[in-house]
N, C-alpha and C positions, 0 to 999 in steps of 0.2 A: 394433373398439376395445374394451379391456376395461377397468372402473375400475379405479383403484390404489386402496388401500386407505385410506378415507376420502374419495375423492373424491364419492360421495355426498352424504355433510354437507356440505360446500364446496359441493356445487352448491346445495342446498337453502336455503344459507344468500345465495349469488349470486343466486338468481331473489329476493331478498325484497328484493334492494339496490334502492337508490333513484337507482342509476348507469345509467343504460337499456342503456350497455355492459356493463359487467357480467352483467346482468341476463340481456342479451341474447347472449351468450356464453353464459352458462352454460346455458340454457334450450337453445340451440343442442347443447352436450356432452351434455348428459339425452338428446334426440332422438336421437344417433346412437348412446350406450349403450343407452338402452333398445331400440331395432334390433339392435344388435350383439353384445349382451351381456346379454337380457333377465332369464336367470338371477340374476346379479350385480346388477345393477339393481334386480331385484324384494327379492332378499335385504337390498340397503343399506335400500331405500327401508320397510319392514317393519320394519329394527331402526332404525332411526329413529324411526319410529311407536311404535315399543315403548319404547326407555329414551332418545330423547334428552330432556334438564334443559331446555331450551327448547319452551314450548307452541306456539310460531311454526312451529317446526321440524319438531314432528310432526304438527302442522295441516295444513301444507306435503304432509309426506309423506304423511297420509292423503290429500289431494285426488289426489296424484299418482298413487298406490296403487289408487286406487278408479278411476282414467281408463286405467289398464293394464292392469287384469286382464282389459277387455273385448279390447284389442288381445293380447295374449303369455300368455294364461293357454293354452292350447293348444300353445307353444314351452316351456311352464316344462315342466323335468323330473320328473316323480312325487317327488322327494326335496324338488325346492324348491317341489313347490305342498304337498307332507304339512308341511313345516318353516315356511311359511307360515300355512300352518291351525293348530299349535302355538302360533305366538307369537302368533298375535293371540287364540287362545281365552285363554292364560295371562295377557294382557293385559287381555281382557272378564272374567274371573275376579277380577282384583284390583284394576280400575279402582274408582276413586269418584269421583261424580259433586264438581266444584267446588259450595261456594256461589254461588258467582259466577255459574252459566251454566252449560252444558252443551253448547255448542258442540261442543268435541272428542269429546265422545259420541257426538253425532249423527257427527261424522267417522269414527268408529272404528265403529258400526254400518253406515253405507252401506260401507266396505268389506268387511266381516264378509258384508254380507246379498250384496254384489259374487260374493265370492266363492264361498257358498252357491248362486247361480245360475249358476255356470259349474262347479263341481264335479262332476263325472261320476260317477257312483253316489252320489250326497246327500254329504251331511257330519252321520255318524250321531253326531258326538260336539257337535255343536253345540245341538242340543235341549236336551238334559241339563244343559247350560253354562247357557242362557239360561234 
Protein backbone atom coordinates (compact mmCIF):
# COMPACT_ATOMS: atom_id res chain seq x y z
CA UNK A 1 0.00 0.00 0.00
CA UNK A 2 1.31 3.46 -0.82
CA UNK A 3 -0.12 6.83 0.58
CA UNK A 4 -1.90 9.15 -1.81
CA UNK A 5 -0.86 12.44 -1.28
CA UNK A 6 -2.13 13.77 1.83
CA UNK A 7 -3.18 10.83 3.23
CA UNK A 8 -0.80 11.28 6.06
CA UNK A 9 -2.39 14.40 7.53
CA UNK A 10 -5.80 12.73 7.35
CA UNK A 11 -4.57 10.01 9.30
CA UNK A 12 -2.88 12.11 11.89
CA UNK A 13 -5.78 14.12 12.10
CA UNK A 14 -8.18 10.44 12.45
CA UNK A 15 -6.07 8.91 15.17
CA UNK A 16 -6.87 12.28 17.48
CA UNK A 17 -10.70 11.68 16.60
CA UNK A 18 -12.91 11.09 19.39
CA UNK A 19 -14.87 8.40 17.09
CA UNK A 20 -12.94 5.13 18.26
CA UNK A 21 -13.84 4.06 14.56
CA UNK A 22 -12.31 6.44 13.24
CA UNK A 23 -9.69 6.45 15.11
CA UNK A 24 -9.31 2.97 14.81
CA UNK A 25 -9.23 2.87 11.08
CA UNK A 26 -7.06 5.19 10.67
CA UNK A 27 -4.34 3.97 13.18
CA UNK A 28 -5.14 0.53 11.37
CA UNK A 29 -3.90 2.43 7.62
CA UNK A 30 -0.70 4.13 9.52
CA UNK A 31 0.17 0.38 10.42
CA UNK A 32 0.17 -1.21 7.05
CA UNK A 33 1.92 2.26 5.40
CA UNK A 34 4.34 2.51 7.58
CA UNK A 35 5.09 -1.71 6.63
CA UNK A 36 4.46 -1.05 3.14
CA UNK A 37 5.56 2.21 2.41
CA UNK A 38 8.07 3.16 5.11
CA UNK A 39 9.78 5.74 2.84
CA UNK A 40 6.54 7.75 2.16
CA UNK A 41 5.31 7.32 5.54
CA UNK A 42 8.42 8.54 7.06
CA UNK A 43 8.47 11.58 4.50
CA UNK A 44 4.60 12.58 5.23
CA UNK A 45 5.07 12.08 8.89
CA UNK A 46 8.50 14.67 9.13
CA UNK A 47 6.71 17.34 6.88
CA UNK A 48 4.04 17.25 9.16
CA UNK A 49 6.32 17.78 11.99
CA UNK A 50 7.92 20.51 10.16
CA UNK A 51 5.13 22.95 8.74
CA UNK A 52 1.82 21.72 9.64
CA UNK A 53 -0.40 25.10 11.36
CA UNK A 54 -1.75 22.65 13.91
CA UNK A 55 0.32 22.03 17.22
CA UNK A 56 -1.98 18.74 17.65
CA UNK A 57 -0.70 17.49 14.44
CA UNK A 58 2.80 17.85 14.70
CA UNK A 59 2.83 16.61 18.33
CA UNK A 60 0.93 13.64 16.66
CA UNK A 61 3.63 13.31 14.15
CA UNK A 62 6.64 13.81 16.33
CA UNK A 63 5.40 10.89 18.74
CA UNK A 64 4.84 8.86 15.61
CA UNK A 65 8.10 9.85 14.12
CA UNK A 66 10.17 9.06 17.20
CA UNK A 67 8.37 5.23 17.48
CA UNK A 68 9.47 4.62 13.75
CA UNK A 69 12.69 5.35 13.46
CA UNK A 70 13.43 2.44 15.76
CA UNK A 71 11.33 0.09 13.59
CA UNK A 72 12.21 1.42 9.53
CA UNK A 73 15.23 3.54 9.91
CA UNK A 74 17.28 0.76 8.33
CA UNK A 75 14.46 0.14 5.28
CA UNK A 76 14.60 4.14 4.72
CA UNK A 77 16.67 4.93 1.60
CA UNK A 78 20.05 7.13 2.17
CA UNK A 79 17.93 10.08 0.30
CA UNK A 80 15.01 9.81 2.66
CA UNK A 81 17.10 9.37 6.05
CA UNK A 82 19.70 12.59 4.43
CA UNK A 83 16.07 14.51 3.66
CA UNK A 84 15.01 13.60 7.05
CA UNK A 85 17.95 14.76 8.84
CA UNK A 86 17.56 18.32 6.66
CA UNK A 87 14.05 19.05 7.79
CA UNK A 88 14.30 18.50 11.16
CA UNK A 89 17.85 20.26 11.72
CA UNK A 90 16.19 23.36 9.51
CA UNK A 91 13.23 22.94 11.89
CA UNK A 92 15.68 22.85 15.48
CA UNK A 93 17.36 25.93 13.74
CA UNK A 94 14.30 28.14 13.52
CA UNK A 95 12.16 26.66 16.30
CA UNK A 96 11.18 28.82 19.27
CA UNK A 97 10.32 27.67 22.21
CA UNK A 98 6.32 28.84 23.24
CA UNK A 99 5.75 30.86 26.35
CA UNK A 100 3.24 28.64 27.04
CA UNK A 101 5.30 25.19 27.46
CA UNK A 102 7.65 23.59 25.68
CA UNK A 103 6.13 20.35 25.01
CA UNK A 104 6.74 20.23 21.28
CA UNK A 105 10.32 20.83 21.94
CA UNK A 106 10.77 18.09 23.94
CA UNK A 107 8.95 16.17 20.94
CA UNK A 108 11.02 17.51 18.40
CA UNK A 109 14.28 16.73 20.45
CA UNK A 110 13.45 12.96 21.24
CA UNK A 111 13.09 12.48 17.64
CA UNK A 112 16.26 14.50 16.70
CA UNK A 113 18.29 12.59 19.50
CA UNK A 114 16.10 9.10 17.82
CA UNK A 115 17.63 9.65 15.05
CA UNK A 116 21.23 10.68 16.06
CA UNK A 117 21.24 7.03 17.53
CA UNK A 118 20.47 5.01 14.64
CA UNK A 119 22.50 7.17 12.08
CA UNK A 120 25.25 5.17 10.95
CA UNK A 121 28.44 7.23 10.75
CA UNK A 122 27.21 10.19 13.42
CA UNK A 123 25.20 13.03 12.28
CA UNK A 124 28.35 15.42 11.97
CA UNK A 125 26.04 18.35 11.04
CA UNK A 126 24.02 18.11 14.14
CA UNK A 127 26.51 19.30 16.88
CA UNK A 128 27.04 22.62 15.07
CA UNK A 129 23.08 23.06 15.00
CA UNK A 130 22.67 22.40 18.51
Amino acid sequence: AVPYEGEIKELLHGMQSIDNEARTASEQRFNLLKTDSPDVTMSGLVQELVSSPSEEVRSMAAVLARGQITEVWTRLTPNTQENMKTQLLGLLQNYRSPETGNAFGRKLANVIGALSWFSEGGWPSLLPTV
